[in-house]
TISE-920214 format. One record per atom (N, C-alpha, C, CB): residue number from 1; atom name; y, z, x. Coordinates in nm, 3 decimals, decimal comma. Glycine has a CB too. Layout:
// TISE-920214
n:atom:c2:c3:c1
NUM:CA:Y:Z:X
...
// end
This chain:
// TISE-920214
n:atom:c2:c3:c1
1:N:-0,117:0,000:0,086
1:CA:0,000:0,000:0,000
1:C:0,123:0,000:0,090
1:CB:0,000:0,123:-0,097
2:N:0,229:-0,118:0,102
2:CA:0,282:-0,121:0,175
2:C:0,415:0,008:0,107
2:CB:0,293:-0,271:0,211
3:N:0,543:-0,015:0,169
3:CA:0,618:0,067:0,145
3:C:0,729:-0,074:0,024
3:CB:0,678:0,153:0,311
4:N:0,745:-0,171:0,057
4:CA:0,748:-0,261:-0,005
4:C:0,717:-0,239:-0,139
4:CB:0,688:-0,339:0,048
5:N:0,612:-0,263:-0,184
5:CA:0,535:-0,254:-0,295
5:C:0,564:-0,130:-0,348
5:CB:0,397:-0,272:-0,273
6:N:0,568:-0,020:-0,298
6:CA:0,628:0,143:-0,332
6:C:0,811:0,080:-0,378
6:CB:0,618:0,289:-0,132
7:N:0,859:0,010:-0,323
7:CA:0,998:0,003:-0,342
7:C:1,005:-0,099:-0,489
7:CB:1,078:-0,064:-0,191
8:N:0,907:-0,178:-0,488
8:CA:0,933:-0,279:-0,591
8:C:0,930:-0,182:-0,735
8:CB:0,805:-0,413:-0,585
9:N:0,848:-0,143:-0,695
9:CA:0,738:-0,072:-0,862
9:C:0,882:0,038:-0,882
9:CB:0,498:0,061:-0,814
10:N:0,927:0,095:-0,794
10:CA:1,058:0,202:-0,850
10:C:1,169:0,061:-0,888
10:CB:1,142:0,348:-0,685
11:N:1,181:-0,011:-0,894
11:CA:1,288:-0,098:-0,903
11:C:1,212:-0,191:-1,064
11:CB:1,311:-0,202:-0,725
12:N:1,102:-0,202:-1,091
12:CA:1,035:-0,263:-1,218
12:C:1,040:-0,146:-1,304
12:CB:0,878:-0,324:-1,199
13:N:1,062:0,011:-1,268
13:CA:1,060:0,104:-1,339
13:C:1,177:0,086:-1,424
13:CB:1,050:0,215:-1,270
14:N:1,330:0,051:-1,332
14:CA:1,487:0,051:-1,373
14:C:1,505:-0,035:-1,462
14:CB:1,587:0,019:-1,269
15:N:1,404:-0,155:-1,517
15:CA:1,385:-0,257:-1,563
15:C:1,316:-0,273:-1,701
15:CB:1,334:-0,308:-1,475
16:N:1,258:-0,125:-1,701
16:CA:1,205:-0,112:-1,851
16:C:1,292:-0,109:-1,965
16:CB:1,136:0,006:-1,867
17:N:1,241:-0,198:-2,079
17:CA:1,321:-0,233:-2,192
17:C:1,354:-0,098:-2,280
17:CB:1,243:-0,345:-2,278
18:N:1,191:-0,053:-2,256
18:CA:1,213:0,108:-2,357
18:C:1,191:0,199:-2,284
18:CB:1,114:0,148:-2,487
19:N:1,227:0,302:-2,300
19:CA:1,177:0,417:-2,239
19:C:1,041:0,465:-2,254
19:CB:1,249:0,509:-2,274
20:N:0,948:0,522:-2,154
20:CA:0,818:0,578:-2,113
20:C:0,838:0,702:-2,233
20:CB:0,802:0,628:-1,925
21:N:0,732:0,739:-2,272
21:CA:0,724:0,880:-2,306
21:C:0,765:0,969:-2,155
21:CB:0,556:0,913:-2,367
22:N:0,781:1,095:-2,228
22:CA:0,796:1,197:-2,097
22:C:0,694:1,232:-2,100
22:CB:0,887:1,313:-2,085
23:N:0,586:1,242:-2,065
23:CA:0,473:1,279:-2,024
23:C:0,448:1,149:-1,973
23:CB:0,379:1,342:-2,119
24:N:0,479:1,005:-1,928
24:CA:0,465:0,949:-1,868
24:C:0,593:0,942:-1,743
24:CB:0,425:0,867:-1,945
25:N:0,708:0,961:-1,775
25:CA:0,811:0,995:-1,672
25:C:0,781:1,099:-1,593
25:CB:0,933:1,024:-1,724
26:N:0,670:1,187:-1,679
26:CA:0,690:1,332:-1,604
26:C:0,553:1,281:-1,459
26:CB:0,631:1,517:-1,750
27:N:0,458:1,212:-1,552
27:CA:0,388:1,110:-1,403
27:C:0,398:1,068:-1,317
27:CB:0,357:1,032:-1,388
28:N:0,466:0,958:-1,337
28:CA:0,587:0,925:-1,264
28:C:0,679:0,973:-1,138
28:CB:0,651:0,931:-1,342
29:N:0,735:1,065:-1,173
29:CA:0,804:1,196:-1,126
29:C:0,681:1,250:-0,999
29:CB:0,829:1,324:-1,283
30:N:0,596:1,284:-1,073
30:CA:0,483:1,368:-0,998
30:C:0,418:1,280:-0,871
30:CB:0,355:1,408:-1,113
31:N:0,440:1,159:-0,915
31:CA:0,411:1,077:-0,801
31:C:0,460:1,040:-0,706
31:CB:0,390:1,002:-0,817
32:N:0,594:1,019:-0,738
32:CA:0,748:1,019:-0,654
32:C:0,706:1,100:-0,570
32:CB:0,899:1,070:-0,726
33:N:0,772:1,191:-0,642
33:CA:0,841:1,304:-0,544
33:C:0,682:1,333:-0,435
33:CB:0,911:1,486:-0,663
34:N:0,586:1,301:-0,449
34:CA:0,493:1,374:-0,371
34:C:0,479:1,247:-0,266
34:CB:0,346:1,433:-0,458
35:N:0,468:1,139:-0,333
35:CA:0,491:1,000:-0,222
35:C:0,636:1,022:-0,091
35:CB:0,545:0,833:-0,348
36:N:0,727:1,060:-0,142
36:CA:0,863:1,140:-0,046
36:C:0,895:1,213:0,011
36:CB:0,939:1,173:-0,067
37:N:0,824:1,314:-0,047
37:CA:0,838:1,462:0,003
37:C:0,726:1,540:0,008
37:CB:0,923:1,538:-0,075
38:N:0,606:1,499:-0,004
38:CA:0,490:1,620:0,009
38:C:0,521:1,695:-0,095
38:CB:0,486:1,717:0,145
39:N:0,413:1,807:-0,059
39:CA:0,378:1,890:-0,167
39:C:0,491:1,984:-0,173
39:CB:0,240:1,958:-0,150
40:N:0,474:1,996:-0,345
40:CA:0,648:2,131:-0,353
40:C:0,626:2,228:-0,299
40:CB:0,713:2,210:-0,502
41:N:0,785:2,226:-0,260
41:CA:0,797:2,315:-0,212
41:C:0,905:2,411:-0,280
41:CB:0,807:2,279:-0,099
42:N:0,915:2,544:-0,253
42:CA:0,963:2,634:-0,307
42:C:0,876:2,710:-0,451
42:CB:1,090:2,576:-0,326
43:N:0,950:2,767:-0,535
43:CA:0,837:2,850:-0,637
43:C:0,936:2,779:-0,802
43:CB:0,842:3,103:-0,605
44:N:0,820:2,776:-0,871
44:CA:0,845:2,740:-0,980
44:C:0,961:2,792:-1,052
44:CB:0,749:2,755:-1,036
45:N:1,058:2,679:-1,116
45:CA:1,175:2,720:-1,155
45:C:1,144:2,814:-1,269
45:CB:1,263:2,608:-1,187
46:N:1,289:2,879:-1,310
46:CA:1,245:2,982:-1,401
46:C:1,210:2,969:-1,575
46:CB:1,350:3,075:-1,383
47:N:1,197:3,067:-1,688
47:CA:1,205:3,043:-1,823
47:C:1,336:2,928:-1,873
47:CB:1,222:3,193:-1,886
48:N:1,454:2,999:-1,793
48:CA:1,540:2,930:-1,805
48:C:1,611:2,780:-1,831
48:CB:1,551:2,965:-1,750
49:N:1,511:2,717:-1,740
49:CA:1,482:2,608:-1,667
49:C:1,343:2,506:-1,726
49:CB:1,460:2,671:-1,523
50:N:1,346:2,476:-1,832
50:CA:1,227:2,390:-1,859
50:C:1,168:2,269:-1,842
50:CB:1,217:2,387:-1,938
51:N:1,326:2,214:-1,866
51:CA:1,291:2,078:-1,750
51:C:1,252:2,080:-1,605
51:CB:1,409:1,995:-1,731
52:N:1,313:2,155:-1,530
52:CA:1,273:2,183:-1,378
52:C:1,133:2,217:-1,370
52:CB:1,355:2,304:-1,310
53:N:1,085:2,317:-1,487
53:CA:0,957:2,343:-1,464
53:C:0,870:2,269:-1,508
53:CB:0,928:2,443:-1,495
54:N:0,912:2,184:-1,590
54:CA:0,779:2,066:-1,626
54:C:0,785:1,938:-1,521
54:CB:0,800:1,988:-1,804
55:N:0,904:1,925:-1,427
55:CA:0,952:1,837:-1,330
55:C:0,803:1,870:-1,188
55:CB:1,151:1,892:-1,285
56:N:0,883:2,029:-1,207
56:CA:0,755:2,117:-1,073
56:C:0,663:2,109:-1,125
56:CB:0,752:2,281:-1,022
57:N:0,614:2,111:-1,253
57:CA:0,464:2,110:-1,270
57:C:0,400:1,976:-1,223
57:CB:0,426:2,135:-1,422
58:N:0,503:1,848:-1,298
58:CA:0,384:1,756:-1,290
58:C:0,389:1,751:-1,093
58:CB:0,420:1,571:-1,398
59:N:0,515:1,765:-1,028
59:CA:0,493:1,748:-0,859
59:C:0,399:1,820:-0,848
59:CB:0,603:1,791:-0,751
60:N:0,373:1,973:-0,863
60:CA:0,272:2,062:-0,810
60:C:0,128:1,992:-0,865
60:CB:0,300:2,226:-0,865
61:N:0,090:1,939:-0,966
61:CA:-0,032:1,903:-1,002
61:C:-0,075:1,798:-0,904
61:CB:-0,036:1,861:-1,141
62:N:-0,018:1,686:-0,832
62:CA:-0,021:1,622:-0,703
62:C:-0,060:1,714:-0,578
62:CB:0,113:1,562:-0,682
63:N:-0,018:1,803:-0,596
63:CA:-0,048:1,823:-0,450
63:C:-0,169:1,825:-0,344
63:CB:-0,009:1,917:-0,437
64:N:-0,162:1,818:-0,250
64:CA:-0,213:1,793:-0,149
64:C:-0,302:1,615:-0,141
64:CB:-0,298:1,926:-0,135
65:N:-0,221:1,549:-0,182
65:CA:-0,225:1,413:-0,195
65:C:-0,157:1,357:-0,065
65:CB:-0,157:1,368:-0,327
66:N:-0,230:1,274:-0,051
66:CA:-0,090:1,196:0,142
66:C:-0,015:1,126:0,082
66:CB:-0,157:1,057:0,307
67:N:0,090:1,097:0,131
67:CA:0,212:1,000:0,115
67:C:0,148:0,879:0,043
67:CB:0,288:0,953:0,267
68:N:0,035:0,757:0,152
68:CA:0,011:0,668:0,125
68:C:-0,045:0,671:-0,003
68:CB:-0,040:0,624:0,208
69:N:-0,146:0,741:0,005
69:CA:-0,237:0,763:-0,164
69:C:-0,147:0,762:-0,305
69:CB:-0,317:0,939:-0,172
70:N:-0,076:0,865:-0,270
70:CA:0,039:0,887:-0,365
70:C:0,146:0,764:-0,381
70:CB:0,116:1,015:-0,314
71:N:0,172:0,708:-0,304
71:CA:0,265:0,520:-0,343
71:C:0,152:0,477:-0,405
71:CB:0,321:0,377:-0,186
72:N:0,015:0,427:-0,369
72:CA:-0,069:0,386:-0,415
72:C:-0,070:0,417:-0,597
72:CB:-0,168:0,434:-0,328
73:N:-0,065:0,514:-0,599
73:CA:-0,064:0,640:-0,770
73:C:0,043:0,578:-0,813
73:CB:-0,028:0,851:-0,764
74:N:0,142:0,582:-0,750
74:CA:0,292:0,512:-0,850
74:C:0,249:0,377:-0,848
74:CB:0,479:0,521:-0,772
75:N:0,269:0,305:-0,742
75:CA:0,267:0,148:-0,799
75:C:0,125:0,121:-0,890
75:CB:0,268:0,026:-0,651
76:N:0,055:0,190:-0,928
76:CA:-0,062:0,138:-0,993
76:C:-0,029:0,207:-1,152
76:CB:-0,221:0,193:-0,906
77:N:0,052:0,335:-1,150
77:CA:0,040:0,422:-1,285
77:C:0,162:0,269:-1,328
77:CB:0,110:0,652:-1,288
78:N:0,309:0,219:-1,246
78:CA:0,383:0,141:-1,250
78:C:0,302:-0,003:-1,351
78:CB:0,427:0,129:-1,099
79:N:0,231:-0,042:-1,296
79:CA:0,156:-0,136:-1,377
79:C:0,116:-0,174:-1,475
79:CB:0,100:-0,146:-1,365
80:N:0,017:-0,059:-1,500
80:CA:-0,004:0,007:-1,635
80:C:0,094:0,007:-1,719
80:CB:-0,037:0,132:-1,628
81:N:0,220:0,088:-1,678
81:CA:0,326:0,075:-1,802
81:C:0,396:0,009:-1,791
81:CB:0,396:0,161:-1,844
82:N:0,422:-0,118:-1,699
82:CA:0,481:-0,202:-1,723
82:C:0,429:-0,344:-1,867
82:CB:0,490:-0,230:-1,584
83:N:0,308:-0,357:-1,847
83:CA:0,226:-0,413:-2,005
83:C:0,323:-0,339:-2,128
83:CB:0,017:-0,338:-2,025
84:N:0,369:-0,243:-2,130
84:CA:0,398:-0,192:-2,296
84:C:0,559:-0,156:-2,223
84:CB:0,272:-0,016:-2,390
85:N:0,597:-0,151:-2,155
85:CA:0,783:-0,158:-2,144
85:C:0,855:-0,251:-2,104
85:CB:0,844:-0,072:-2,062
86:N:0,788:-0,353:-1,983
86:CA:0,835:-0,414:-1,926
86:C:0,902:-0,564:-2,003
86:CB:0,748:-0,412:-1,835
// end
């Protein structure tokens, strides 16, 4: 999976006609951020905070995934919903 192909699929994302469910953004998300940054870091945001914590959940459910694997996870989950948004 080149890095290429990681760049396209975030750029076919910006391109969707409708919006994903959030439980598919929140996928999404979980794939990102772990393809960029590794596994989360810091501690789960608070009650307060529900978006942050469903943001950290879906990253934390990735974890310990490698970089490459994880582009691999986006440009392929990317695919998939590109058929019904794109």
């Amino acid at each position: 999976m080149s890095l290429q192909e990681f760049q396209q699929a975030q750029r076919i994302t910006q391109g969707f006609r409708r919006r994903p469910t959030d439980e598919e953004l929140l996928a999404l998300y979980g794939w990102f951020k772990q393809a960029q940054f590794g596994d989360a870091a810091g501690g789960r945001p608070g009650f307060w905070d529900p978006k942050g914590r469903r943001k950290w959940d879906a990253w934390h459910r990735v974890r310990g995934t490698p970089a490459q694997e994880a582009r691999q996870k986006y440009v392929e989950y990317v695919k998939q919903l590109q058929g019904r948004y794109a």
